[in-house]
N, C-alpha and C positions, 0 to 999 in steps of 0.2 A: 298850664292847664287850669280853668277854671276850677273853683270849689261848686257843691252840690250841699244844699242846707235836705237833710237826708230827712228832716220830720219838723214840718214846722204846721201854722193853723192858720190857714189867710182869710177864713170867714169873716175876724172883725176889719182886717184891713179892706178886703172889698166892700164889707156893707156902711161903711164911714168914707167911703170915695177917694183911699188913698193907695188904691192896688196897684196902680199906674204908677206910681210915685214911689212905692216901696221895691217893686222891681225893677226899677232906675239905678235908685242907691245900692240895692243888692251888687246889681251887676260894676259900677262904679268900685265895689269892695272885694272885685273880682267874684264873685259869687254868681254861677251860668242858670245854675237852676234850682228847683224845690221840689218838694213831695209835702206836698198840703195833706194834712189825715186826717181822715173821718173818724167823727165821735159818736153821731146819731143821725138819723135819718133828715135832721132838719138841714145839714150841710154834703150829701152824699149826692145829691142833683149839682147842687151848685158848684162842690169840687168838680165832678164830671164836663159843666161846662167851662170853668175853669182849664182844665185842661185842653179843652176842646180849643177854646180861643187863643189860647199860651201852647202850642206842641213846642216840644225840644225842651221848654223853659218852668211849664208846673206840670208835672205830673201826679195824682193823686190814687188815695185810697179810701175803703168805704171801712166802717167796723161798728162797734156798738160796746163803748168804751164803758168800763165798769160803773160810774159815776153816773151813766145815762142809765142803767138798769133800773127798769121800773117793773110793779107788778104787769105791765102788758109788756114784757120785754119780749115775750113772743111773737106778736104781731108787731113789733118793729123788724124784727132781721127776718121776715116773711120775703122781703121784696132782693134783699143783698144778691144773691146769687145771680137775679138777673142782669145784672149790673155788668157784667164778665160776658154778655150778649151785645153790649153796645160799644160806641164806638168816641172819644178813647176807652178801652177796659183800664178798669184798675189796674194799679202794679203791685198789690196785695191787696189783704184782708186788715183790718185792723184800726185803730190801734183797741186791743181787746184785751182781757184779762180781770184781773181780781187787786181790787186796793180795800186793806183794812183801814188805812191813815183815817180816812173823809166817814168813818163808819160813826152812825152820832154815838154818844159817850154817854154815858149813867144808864142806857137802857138796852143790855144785853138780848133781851128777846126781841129786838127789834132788830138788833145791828146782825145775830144771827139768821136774821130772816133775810135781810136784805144781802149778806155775804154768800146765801145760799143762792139767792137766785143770779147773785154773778158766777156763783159757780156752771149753773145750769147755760145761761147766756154765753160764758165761754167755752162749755161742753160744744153749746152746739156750732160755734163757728171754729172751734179747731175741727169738729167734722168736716163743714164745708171746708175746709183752708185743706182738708188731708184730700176729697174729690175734687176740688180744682186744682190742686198742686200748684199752687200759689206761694204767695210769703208772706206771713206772718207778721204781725209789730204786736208785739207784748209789751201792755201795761202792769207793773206789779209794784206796786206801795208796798209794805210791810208782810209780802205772801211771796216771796221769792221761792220756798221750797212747796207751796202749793202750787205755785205756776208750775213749776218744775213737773211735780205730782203727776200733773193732767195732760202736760204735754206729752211726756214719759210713755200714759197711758192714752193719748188717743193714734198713736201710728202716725204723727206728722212726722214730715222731713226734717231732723235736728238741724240741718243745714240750711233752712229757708228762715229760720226762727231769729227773731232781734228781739232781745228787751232792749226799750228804746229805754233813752236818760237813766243810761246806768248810774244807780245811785248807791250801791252796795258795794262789798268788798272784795279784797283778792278772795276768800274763799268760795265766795258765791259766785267771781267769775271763773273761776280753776273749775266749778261743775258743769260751768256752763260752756266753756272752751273744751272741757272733754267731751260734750254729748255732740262737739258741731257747733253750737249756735253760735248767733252774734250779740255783741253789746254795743251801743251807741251813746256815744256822750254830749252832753249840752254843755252851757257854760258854768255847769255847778266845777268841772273839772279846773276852773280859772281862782275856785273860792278859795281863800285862805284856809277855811277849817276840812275841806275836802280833801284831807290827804288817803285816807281809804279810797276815794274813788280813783285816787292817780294811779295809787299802788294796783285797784283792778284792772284800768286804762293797761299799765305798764304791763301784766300777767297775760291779757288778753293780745299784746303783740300790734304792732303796725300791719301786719298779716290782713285783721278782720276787722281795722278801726275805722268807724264811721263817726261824722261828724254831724251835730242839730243844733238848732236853735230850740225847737221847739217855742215857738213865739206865737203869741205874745207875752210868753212867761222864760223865767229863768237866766235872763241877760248878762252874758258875761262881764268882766270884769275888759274895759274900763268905765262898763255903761251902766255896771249893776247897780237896780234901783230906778233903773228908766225902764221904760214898754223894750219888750225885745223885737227885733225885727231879722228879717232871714240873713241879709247883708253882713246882723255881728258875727255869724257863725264865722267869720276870716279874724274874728277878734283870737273864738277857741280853738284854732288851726294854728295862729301864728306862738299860742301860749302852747301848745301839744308839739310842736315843732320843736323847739325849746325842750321840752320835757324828753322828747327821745332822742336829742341831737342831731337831728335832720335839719336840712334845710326848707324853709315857708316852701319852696317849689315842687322839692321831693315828697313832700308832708301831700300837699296840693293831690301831686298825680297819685300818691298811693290812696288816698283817702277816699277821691271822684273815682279812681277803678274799685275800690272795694264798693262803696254804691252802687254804679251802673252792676258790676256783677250780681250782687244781692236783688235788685229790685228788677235786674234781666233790662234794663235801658240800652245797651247796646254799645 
């Protein structure tokens, strides 16, 4: 069975003319399909037709990634919901949430301000995501028990919920495999100094393990330090495989059935 790069960003590869050429080698790396994720309004068309032109092989999502929160973050996620009327619909909401990391430094009233209003931007699409009954992809930099916080509190389905590129530890995944949710790993899982994230990897079980690139950033190992592309995610399968003693093929079907189930592919 093929692999599924379960969160990657193909906006730079299509707008530089090499989308045709990166889903070539993907598939070459065994790698069948993607889930390109929306960060802002400027690529949540283009995913859409993305999808539309690639069925079986990109599927995508809309959200309004914390990093994208601006003072009009309101009249950006005005239009999201409609999104779930057309044809392909998403396969969630997201990737959404709260990062302190990228928050500027020396000017606390500022970075307060700005923290607030991702708070507000994620309030309101775990609303939407709890009315469409959808699934979720959480983003969370250095707010893992605020993410937690908010989800807790808005009634979403702990079962639809992924912090994507888990990059925390067995404690924050032990919270998070008790409330339901999922964690997904990129190729930080391949780094040498990543051993908290193996140990989360290993807590959270083959059970609910998904696999990402998340590309064009975070390239695993033996590429790290080059552009990431959807194809390496068979780089961080074949190193996970290895880590739980599976075999690449058994690693393969458990991974692409925990995707199709999560994001309802079928």
């Amino acid at each position: 069975m093929g692999l599924i790069d379960s969160h990657t960003h193909l906006d730079s590869f299509f707008r530089r003319g090499d989308l045709a050429a990166t889903l070539q080698r993907a598939q070459e790396h065994g790698v069948d399909a993607a889930v390109t994720v929306g960060t802002d309004r400027e690529d949540w068309e283009l995913y859409r037709q993305l999808a539309a032109d690639h069925p079986g092989v990109i599927y995508h999502t809309v959200g309004l990634h914390p990093c994208s929160v601006t003072v009009d973050w309101a009249e950006q996620v005005v239009g999201l919901a409609a999104f779930w009327t057309q044809d392909p619909a998403p396969v969630a909401l997201g990737e959404c949430g709260l990062d302190r990391f990228h928050l500027p430094s020396g000017d606390a009233v500022a970075a307060e301000r700005i923290f607030t209003a991702q708070r507000a931007a994620f309030a309101y699409q775990l609303e939407l995501v709890r009315e469409l009954a959808c699934p979720v992809v959480v983003h969370s930099r250095g707010a893992f028990a605020e993410c937690v916080e908010m989800i807790d509190a808005s009634g979403v389905d702990w079962g639809r919920v992924v912090f994507h590129c888990f990059a925390d530890g067995p404690a924050e995944m032990t919270i998070l495999r008790e409330r339901g949710g999922w964690g997904s790993f990129t190729g930080i899982l391949t780094y040498k100094s990543a051993g908290n994230v193996r140990e989360a990897a290993q807590v959270q079980g083959l059970d609910r393990l998904m696999l990402e690139t998340d590309a064009p950033y975070l390239t695993p190992v033996p590429h790290r330090g080059k552009p990431n592309e959807p194809g390496f995610v068979r780089h961080t399968a074949e190193y996970a495989a290895e880590m739980f003693g599976v075999s690449y093929d058994e690693l393969a079907v458990i991974t692409t059935r925990n995707t199709r189930a999560f994001y309802g592919l079928g």
